[in-house]
Backbone of each chain as nested JSON, in Angstrom:
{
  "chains": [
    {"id": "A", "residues": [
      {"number": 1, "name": "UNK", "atoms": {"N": [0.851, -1.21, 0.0], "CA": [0.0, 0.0, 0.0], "C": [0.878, 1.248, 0.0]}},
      {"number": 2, "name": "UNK", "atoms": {"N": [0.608, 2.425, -0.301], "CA": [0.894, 3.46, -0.646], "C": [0.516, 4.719, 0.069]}},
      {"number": 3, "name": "UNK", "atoms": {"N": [-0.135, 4.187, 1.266], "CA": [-0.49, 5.374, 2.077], "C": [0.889, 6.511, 2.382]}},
      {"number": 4, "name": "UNK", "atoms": {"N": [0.751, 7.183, 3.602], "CA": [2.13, 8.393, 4.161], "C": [1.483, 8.301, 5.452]}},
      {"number": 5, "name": "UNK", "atoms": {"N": [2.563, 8.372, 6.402], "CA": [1.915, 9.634, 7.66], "C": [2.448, 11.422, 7.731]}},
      {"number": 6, "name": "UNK", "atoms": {"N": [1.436, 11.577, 8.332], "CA": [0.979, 13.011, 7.977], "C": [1.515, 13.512, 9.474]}},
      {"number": 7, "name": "UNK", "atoms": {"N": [2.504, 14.88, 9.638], "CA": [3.261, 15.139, 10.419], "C": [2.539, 16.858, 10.512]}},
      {"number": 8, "name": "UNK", "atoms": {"N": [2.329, 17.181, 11.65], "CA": [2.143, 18.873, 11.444], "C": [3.208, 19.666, 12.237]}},
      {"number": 9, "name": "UNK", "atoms": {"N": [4.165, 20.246, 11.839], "CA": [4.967, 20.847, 12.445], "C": [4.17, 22.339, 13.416]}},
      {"number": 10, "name": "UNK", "atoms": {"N": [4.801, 22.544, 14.509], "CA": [3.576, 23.042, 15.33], "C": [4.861, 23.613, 16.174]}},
      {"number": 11, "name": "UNK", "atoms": {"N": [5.254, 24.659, 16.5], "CA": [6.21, 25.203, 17.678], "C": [7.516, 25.295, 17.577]}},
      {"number": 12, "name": "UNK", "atoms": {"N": [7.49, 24.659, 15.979], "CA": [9.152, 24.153, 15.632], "C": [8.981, 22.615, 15.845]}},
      {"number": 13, "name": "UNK", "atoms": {"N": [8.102, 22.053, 16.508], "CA": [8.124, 20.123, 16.294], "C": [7.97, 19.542, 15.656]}},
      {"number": 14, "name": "UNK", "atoms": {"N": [7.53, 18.642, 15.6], "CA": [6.669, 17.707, 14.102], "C": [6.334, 16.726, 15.19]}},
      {"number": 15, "name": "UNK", "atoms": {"N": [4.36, 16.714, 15.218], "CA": [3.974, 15.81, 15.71], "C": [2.885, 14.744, 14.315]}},
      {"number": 16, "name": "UNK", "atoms": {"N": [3.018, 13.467, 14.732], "CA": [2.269, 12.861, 13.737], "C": [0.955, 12.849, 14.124]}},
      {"number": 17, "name": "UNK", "atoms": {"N": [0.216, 13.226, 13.266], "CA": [-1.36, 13.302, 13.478], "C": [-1.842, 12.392, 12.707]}},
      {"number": 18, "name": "UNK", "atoms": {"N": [-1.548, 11.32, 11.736], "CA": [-2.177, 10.726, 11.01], "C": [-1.387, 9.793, 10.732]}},
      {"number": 19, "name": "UNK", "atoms": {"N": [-1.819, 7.832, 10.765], "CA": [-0.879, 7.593, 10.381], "C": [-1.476, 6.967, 8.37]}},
      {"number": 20, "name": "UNK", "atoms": {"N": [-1.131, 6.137, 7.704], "CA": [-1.653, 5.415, 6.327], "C": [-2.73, 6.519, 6.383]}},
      {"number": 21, "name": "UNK", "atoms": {"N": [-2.047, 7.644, 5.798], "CA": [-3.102, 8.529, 5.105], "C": [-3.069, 8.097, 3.591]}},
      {"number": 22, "name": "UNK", "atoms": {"N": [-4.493, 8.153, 2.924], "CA": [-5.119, 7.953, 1.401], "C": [-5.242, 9.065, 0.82]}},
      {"number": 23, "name": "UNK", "atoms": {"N": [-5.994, 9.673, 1.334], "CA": [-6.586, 11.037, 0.83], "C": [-6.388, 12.492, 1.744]}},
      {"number": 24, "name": "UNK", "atoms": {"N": [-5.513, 13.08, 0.82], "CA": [-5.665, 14.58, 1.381], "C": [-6.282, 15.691, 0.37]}},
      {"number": 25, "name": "UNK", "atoms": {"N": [-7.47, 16.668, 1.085], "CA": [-7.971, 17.389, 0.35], "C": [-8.315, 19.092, 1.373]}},
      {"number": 26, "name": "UNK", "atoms": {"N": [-6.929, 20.014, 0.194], "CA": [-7.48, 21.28, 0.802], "C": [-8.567, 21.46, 1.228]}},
      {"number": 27, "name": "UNK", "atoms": {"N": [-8.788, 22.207, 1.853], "CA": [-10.669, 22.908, 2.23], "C": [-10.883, 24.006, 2.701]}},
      {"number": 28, "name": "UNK", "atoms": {"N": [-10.391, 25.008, 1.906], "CA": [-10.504, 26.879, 2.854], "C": [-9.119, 26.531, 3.719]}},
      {"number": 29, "name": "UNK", "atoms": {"N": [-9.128, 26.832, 4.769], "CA": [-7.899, 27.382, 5.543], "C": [-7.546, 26.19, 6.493]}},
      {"number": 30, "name": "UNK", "atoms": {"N": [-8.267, 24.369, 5.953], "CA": [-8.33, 23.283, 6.861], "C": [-7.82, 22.554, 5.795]}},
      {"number": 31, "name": "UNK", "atoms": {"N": [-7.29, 21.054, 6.198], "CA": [-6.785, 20.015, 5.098], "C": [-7.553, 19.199, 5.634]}},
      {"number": 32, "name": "UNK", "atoms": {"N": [-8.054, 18.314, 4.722], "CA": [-9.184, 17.152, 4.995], "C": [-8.181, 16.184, 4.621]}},
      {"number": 33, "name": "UNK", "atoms": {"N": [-8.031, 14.852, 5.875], "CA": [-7.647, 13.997, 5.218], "C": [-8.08, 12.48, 5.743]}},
      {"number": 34, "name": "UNK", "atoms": {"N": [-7.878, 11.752, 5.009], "CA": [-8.626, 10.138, 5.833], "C": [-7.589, 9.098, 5.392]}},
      {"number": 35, "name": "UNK", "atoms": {"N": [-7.5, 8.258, 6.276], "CA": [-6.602, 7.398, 6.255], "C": [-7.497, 5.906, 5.651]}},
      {"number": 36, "name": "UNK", "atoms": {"N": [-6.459, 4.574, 5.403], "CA": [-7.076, 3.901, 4.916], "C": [-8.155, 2.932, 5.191]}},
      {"number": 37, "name": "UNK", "atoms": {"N": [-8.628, 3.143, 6.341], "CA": [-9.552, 2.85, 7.01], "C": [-10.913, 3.752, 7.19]}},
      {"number": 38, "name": "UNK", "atoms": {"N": [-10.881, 4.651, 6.976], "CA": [-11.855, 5.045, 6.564], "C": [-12.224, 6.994, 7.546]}},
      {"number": 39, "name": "UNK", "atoms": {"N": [-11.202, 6.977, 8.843], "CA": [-11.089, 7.287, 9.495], "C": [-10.751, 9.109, 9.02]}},
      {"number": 40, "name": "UNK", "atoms": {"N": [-11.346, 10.163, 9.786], "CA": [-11.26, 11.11, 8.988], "C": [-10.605, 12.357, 10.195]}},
      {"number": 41, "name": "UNK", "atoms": {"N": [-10.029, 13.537, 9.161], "CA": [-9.386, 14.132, 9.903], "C": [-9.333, 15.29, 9.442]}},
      {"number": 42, "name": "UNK", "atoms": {"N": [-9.734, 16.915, 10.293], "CA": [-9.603, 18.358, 9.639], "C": [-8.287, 18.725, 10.211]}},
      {"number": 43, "name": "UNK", "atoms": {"N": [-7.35, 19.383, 9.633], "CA": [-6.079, 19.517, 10.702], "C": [-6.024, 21.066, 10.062]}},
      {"number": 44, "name": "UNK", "atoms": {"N": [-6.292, 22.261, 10.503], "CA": [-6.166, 23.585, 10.764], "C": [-4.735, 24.161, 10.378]}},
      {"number": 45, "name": "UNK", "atoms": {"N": [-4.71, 23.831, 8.853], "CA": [-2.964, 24.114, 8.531], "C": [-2.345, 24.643, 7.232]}},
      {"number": 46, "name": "UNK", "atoms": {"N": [-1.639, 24.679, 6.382], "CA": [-1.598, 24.246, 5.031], "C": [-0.302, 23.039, 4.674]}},
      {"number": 47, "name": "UNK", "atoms": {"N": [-0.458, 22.82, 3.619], "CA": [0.463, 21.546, 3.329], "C": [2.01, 22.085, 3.107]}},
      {"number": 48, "name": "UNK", "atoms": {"N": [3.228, 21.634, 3.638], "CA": [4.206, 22.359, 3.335], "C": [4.946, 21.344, 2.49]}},
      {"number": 49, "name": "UNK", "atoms": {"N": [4.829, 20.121, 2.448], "CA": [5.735, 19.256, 1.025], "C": [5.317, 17.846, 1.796]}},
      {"number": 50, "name": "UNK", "atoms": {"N": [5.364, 17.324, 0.738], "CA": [4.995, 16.07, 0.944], "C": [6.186, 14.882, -0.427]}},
      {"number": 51, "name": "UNK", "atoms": {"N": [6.592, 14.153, 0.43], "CA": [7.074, 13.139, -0.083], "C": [7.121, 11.874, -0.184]}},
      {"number": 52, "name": "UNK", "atoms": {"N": [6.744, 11.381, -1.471], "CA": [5.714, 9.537, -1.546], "C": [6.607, 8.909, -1.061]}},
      {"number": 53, "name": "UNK", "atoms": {"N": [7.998, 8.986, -2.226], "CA": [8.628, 7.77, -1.459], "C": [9.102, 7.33, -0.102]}},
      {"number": 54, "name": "UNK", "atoms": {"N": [9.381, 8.309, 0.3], "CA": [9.804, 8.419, 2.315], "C": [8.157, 8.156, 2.596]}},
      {"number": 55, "name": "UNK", "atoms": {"N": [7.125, 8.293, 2.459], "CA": [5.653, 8.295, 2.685], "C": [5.359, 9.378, 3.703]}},
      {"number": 56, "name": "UNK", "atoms": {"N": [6.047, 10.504, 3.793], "CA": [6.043, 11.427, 4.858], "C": [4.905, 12.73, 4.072]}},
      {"number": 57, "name": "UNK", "atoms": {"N": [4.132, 13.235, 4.64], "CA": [3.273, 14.381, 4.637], "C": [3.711, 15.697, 5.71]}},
      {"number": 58, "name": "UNK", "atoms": {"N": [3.798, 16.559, 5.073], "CA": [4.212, 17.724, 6.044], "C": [3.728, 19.11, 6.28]}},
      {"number": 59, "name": "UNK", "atoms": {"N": [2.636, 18.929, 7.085], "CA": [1.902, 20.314, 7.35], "C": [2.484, 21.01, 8.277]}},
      {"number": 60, "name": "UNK", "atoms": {"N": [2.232, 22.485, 8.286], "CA": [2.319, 23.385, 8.741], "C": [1.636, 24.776, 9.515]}},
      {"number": 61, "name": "UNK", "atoms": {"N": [1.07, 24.736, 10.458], "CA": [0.236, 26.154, 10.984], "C": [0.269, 27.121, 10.105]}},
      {"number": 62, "name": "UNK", "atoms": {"N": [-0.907, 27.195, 9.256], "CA": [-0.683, 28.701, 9.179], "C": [-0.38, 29.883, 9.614]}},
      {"number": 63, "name": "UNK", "atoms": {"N": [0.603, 30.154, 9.707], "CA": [1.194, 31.714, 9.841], "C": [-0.147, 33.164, 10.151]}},
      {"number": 64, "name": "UNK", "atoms": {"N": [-0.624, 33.043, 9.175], "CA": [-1.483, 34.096, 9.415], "C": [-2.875, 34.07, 10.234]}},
      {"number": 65, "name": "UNK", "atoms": {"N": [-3.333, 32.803, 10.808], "CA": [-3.932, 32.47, 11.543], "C": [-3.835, 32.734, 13.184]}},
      {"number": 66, "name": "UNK", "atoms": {"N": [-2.148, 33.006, 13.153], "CA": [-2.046, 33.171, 14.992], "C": [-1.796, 34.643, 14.859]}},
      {"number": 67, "name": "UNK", "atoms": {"N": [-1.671, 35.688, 14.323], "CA": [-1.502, 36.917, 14.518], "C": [-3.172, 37.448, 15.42]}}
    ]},
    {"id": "B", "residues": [
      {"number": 1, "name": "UNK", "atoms": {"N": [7.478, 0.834, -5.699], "CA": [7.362, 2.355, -5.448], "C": [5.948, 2.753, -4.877]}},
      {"number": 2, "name": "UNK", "atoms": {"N": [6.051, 3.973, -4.362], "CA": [4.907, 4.529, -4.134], "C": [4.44, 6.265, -4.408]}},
      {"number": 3, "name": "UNK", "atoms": {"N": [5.49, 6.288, -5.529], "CA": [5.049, 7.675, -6.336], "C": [3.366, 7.584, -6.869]}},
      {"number": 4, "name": "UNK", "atoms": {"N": [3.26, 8.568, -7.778], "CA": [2.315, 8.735, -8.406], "C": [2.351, 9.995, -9.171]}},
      {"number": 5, "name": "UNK", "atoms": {"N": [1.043, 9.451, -10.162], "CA": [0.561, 10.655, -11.341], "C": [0.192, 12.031, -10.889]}},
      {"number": 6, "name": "UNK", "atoms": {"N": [0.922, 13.432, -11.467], "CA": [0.028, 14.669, -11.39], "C": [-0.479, 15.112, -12.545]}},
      {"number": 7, "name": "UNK", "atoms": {"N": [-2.295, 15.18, -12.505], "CA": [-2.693, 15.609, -13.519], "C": [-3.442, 17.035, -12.807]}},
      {"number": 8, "name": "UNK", "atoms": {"N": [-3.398, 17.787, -14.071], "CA": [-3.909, 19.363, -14.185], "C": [-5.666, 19.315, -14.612]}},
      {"number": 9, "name": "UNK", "atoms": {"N": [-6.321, 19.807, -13.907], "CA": [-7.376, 19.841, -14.209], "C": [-7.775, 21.401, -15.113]}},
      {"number": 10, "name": "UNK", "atoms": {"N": [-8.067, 21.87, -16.483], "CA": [-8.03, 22.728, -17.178], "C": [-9.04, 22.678, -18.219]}},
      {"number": 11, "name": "UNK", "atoms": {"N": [-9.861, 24.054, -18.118], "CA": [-11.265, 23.722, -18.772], "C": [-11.446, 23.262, -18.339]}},
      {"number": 12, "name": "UNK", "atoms": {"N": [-11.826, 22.146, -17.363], "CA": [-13.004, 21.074, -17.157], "C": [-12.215, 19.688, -17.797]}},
      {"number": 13, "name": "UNK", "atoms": {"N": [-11.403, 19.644, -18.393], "CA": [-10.555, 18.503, -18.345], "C": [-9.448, 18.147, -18.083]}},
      {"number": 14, "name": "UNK", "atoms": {"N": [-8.852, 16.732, -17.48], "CA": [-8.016, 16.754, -16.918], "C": [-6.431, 16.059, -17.531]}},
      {"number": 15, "name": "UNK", "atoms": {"N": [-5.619, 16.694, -17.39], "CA": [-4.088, 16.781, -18.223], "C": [-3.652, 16.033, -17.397]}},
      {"number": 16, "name": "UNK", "atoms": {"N": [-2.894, 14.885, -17.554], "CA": [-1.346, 14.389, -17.335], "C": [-0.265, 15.144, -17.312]}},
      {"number": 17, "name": "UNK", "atoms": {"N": [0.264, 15.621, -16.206], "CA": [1.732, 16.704, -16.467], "C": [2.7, 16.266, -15.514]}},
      {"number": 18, "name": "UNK", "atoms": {"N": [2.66, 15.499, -14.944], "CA": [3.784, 13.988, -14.444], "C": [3.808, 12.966, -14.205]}},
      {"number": 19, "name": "UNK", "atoms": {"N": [4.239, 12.129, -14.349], "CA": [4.343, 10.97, -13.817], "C": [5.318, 10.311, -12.803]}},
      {"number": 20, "name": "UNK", "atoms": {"N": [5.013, 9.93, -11.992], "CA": [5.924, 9.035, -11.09], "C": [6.746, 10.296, -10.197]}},
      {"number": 21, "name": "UNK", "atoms": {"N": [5.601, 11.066, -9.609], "CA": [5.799, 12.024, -9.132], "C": [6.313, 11.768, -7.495]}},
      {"number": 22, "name": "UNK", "atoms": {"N": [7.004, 12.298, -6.867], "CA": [7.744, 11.874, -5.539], "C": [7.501, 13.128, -4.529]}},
      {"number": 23, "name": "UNK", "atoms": {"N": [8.046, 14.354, -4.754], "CA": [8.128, 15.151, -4.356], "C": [6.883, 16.58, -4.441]}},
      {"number": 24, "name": "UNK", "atoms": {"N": [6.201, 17.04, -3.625], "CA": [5.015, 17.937, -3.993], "C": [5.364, 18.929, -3.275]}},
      {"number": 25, "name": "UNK", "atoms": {"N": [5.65, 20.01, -3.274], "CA": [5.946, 21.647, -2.337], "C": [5.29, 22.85, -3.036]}},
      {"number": 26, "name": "UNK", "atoms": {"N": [4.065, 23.091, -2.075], "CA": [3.31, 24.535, -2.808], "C": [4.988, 25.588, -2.316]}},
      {"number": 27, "name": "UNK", "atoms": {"N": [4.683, 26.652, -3.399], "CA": [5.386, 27.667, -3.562], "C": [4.217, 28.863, -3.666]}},
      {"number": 28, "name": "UNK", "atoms": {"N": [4.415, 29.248, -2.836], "CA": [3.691, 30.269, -3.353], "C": [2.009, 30.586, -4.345]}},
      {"number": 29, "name": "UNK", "atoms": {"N": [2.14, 30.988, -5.355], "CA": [0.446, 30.722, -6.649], "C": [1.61, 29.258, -7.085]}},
      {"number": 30, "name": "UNK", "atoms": {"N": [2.151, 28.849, -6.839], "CA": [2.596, 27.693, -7.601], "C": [2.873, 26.409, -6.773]}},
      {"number": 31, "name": "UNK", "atoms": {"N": [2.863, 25.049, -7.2], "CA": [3.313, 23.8, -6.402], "C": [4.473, 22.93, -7.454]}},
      {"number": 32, "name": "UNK", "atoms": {"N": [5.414, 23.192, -6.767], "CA": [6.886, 22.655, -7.432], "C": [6.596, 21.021, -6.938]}},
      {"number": 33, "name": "UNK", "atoms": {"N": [6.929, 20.484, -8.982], "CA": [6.612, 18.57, -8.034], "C": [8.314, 18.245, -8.802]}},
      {"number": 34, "name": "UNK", "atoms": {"N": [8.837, 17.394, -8.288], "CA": [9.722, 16.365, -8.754], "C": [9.64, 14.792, -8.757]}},
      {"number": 35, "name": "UNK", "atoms": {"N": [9.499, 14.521, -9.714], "CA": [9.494, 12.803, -10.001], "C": [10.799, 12.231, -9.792]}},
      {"number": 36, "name": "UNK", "atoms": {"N": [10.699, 10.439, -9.952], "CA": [11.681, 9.611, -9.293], "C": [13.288, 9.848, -9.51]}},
      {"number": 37, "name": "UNK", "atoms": {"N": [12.981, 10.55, -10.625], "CA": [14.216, 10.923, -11.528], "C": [15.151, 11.822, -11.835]}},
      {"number": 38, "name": "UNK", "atoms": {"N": [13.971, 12.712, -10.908], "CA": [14.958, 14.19, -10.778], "C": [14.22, 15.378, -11.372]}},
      {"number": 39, "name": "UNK", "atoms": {"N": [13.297, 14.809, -12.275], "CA": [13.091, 16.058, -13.141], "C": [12.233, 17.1, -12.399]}},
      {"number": 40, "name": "UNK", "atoms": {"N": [12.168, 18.132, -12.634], "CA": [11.56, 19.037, -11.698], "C": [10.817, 19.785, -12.989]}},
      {"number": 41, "name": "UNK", "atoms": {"N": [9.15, 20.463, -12.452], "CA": [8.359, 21.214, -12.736], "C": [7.756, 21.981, -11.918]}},
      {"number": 42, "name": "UNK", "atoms": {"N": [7.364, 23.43, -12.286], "CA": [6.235, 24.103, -11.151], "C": [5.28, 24.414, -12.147]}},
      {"number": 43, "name": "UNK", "atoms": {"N": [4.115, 23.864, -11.296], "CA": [2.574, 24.284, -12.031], "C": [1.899, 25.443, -11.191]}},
      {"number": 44, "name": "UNK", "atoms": {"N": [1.78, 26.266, -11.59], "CA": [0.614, 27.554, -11.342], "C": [-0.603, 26.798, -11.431]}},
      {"number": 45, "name": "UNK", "atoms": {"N": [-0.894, 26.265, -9.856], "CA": [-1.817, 25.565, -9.759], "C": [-2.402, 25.397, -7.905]}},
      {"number": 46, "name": "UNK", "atoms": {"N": [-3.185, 24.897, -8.133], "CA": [-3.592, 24.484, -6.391], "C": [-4.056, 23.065, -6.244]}},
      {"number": 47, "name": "UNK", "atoms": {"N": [-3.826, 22.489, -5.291], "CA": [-4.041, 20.989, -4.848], "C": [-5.812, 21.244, -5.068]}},
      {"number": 48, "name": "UNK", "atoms": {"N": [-5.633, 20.119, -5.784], "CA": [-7.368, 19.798, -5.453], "C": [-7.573, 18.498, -4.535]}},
      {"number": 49, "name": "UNK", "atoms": {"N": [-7.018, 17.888, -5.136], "CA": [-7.211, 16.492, -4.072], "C": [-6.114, 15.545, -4.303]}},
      {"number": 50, "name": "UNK", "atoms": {"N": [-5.53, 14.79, -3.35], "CA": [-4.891, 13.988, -3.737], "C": [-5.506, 12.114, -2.994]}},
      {"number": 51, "name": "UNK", "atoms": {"N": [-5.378, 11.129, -3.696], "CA": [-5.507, 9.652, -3.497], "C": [-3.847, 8.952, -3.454]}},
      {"number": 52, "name": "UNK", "atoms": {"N": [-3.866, 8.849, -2.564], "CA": [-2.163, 7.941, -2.348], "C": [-2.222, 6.476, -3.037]}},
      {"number": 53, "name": "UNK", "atoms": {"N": [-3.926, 5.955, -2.424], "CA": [-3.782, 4.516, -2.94], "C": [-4.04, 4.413, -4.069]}},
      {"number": 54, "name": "UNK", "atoms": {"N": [-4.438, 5.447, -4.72], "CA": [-4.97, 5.313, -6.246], "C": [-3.891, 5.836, -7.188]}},
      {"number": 55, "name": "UNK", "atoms": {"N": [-3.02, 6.3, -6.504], "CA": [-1.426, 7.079, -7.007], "C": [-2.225, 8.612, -7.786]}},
      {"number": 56, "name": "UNK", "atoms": {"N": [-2.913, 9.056, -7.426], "CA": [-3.2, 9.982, -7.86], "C": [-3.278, 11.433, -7.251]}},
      {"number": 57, "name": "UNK", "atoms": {"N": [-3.056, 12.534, -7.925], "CA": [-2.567, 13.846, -7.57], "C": [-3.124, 14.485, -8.395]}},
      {"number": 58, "name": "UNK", "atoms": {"N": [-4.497, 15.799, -8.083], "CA": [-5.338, 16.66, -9.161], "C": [-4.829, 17.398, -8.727]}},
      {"number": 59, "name": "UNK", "atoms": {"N": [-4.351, 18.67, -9.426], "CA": [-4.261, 20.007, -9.525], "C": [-5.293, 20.778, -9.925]}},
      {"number": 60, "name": "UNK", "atoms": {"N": [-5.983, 22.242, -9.874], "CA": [-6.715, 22.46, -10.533], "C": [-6.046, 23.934, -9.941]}},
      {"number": 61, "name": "UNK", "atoms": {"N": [-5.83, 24.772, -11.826], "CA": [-5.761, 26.348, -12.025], "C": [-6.638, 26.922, -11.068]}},
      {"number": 62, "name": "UNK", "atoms": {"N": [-5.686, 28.262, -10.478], "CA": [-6.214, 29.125, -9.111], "C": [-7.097, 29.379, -10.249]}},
      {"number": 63, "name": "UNK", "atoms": {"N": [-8.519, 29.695, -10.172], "CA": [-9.351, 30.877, -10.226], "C": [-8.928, 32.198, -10.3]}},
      {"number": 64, "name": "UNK", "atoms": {"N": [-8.376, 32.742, -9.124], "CA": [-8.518, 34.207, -8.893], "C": [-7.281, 34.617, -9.841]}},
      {"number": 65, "name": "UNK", "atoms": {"N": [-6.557, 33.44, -10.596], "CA": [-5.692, 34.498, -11.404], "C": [-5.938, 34.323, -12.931]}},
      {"number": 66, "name": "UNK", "atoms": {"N": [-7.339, 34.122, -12.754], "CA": [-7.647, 33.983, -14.477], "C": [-8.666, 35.265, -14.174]}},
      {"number": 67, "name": "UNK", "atoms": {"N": [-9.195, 35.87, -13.525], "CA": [-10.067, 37.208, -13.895], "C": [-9.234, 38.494, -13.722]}}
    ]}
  ]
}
């Protein structure tokens, strides 16, 4: 399978919030994503790079959200 | 592997504009992808959705910079 886990960097950390994510889908100022189970998730961020082969996902707080 | 296809969604139909894509980083109005191989592209584009298990990656042209 081909899933990623999905990491949100948050304070300078990287915590994993997701693991065999399938589907990620922008949504306004939230990322929708569900893993392969069916299991679903809004994470309050934008996407900062994502890479298949490592299977790593890498979000980020929006910036303009904490001012 | 666990790359996958980026296609462009334009007009209302949807383009093939990589394959065996690895690497995804929005830039800015743009998302820089690199495939297994090295080659690098940036599309003036926005994530529409992506499927990991389906190896698939939609782009679809911002709106606000076509009016």
């Amino acid at each position: 399978m081909c899933e990623a886990n999905a990491y949100l960097v948050k304070g300078g950390k990287e915590e994993l919030v997701m693991e065999s994510v399938d589907v990620i889908r922008p949504e306004g100022t939230s990322i929708y994503i569900q893993d392969i189970f069916g299991e679903q998730l809004w994470v309050k961020a934008r996407i900062k790079e994502m890479n298949l082969v490592q299977h790593r996902i890498v979000f980020e707080e929006d910036q303009c959200l904490e001012g």
